[in-house]
C-alpha positions in Angstrom: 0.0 0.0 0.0 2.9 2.4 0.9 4.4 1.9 -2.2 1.2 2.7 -4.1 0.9 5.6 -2.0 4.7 7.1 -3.1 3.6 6.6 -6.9 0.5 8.0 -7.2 2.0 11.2 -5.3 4.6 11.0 -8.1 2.3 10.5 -10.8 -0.1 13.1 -9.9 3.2 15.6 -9.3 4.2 14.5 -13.1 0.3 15.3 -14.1 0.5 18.6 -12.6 3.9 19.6 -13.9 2.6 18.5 -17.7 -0.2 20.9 -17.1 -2.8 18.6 -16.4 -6.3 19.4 -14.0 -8.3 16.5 -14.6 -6.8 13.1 -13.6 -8.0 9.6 -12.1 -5.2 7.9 -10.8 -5.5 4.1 -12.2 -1.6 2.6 -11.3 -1.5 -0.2 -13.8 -3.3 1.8 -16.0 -1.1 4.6 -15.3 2.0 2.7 -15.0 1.2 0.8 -18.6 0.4 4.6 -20.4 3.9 5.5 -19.3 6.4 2.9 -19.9 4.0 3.5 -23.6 4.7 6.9 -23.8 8.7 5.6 -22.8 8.8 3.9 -26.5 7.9 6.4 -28.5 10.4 7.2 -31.2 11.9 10.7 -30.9 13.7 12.3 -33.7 17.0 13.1 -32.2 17.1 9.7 -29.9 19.7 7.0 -30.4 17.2 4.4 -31.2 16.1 6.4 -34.2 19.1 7.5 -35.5 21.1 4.0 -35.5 18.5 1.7 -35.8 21.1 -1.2 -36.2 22.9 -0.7 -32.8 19.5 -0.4 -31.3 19.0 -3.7 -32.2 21.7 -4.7 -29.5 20.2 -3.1 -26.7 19.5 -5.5 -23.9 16.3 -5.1 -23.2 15.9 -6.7 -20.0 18.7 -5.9 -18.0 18.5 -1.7 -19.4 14.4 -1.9 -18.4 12.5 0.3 -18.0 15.1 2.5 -19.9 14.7 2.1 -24.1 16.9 3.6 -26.7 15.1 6.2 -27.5 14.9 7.7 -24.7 18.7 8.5 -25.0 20.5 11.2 -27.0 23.6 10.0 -29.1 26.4 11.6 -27.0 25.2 10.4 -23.9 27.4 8.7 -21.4 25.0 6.5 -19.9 26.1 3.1 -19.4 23.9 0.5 -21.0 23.8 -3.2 -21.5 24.1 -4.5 -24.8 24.6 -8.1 -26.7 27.1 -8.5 -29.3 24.8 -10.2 -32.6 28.7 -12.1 -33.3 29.1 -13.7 -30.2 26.0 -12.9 -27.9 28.4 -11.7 -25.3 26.4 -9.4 -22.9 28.6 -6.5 -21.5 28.1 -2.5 -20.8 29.5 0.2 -22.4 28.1 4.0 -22.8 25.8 5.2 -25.8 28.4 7.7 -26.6 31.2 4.8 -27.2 29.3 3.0 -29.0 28.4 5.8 -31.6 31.7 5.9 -32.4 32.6 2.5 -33.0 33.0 0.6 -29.6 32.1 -2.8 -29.7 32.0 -6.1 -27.8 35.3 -6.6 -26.0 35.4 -10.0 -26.2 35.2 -10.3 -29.8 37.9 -7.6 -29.8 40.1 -9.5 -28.0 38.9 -12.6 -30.2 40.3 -10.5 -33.3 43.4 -9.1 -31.9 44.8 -12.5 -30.7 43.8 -14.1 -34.3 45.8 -11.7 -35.6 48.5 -11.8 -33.8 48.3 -15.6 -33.6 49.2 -16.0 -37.4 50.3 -19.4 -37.9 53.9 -19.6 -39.3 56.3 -22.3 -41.2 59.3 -23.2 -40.3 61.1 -24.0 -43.3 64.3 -26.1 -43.9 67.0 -24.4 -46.2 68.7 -27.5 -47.9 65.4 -29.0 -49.2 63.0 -25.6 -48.9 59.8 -28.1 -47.5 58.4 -27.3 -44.8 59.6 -29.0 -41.2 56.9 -27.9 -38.9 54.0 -25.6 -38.6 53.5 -23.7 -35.7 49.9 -21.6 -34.6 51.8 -18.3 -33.6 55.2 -16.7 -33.9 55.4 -16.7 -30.4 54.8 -20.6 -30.4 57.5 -21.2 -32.7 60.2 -19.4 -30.6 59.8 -20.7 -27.6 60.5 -24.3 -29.5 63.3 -23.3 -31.2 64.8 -21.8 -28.0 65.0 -18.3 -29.4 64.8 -15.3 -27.2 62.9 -12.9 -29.0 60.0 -14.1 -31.8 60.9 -10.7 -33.8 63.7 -12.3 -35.8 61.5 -14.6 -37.4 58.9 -12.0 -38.0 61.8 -10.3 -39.7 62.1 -13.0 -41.7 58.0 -13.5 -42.4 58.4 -10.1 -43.7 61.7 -10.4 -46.1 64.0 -8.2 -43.7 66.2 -11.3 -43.1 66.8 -14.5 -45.0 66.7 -16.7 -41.8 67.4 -17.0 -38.3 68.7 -20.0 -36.4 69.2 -21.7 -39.9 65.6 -21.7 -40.7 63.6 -20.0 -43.1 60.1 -18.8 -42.1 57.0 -17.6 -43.7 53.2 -17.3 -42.8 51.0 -19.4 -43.5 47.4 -17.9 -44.5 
């Protein structure tokens, strides 16, 4: 009952700031008008303006909040679901206007990327000896130091290094 008490005081204080006399105060009725009136598409909102992000809004966990109630530079921190991965994470409306995207597929892209697979290949006969799923891989088992000798290499600075030649494999 309290609670019902609080929100019909903040309903009828809404009411009277819009500028309205007349008003029967019906809470679900009430309540179901204004999480409505929450959806509506305004002009300058996120939601309308990129319709595709949008679509990643997480519903449940951002309710009662919607996209469109939200400018584009805002900083308020939302949930969202990556459509690659279906990773659920925040990040603000403003990051993701300019680009931000799911971390985890981020982090998916940069480590296939750096994780280029590489051949190790024997001078005398030029066949390949071993293949190897990362640079880094490949120098630790050929006991070198530093993996930036065979990128070297990968990339036709050098002719080999510890009597190997090397090349990526795509």
């Amino acid at each position: 009952m309290w609670e019902h008490e609080i929100l019909e005081k903040t309903i009828y204080d809404l009411l009277k700031f819009l500028g309205c006399d007349k008003y029967e105060i019906n809470i679900e009725e009430d309540k179901f008008k204004i999480t409505k009136n929450m959806d509506k598409e305004y002009t300058n909102s996120f939601g309308k303006l990129y319709p595709e992000l949008a679509k990643q809004w997480h519903t449940q966990k951002n309710y009662p909040a919607t996209p469109y109630m939200f400018s584009c530079g805002t900083h308020f921190k939302a949930w969202w679901i990556c459509p690659d991965c279906g990773n659920e994470y925040e990040a603000t409306i403003a990051s993701r206007v300019n680009g931000t995207g799911c971390r985890k597929c981020a982090m998916d892209r940069f480590w296939h990327n750096k994780c280029k697979k590489v051949a190790r290949i024997n001078l005398k006969t030029k066949e390949i000896e071993k293949i190897y799923n990362s640079i880094t891989e490949a120098a630790k088992d050929c006991g070198f130091k530093s993996s930036s000798n065979i990128t070297s290499v990968c990339k036709g600075k050098k002719d080999s290094v510890g009597g190997y030649g090397w090349k990526y494999i795509e």
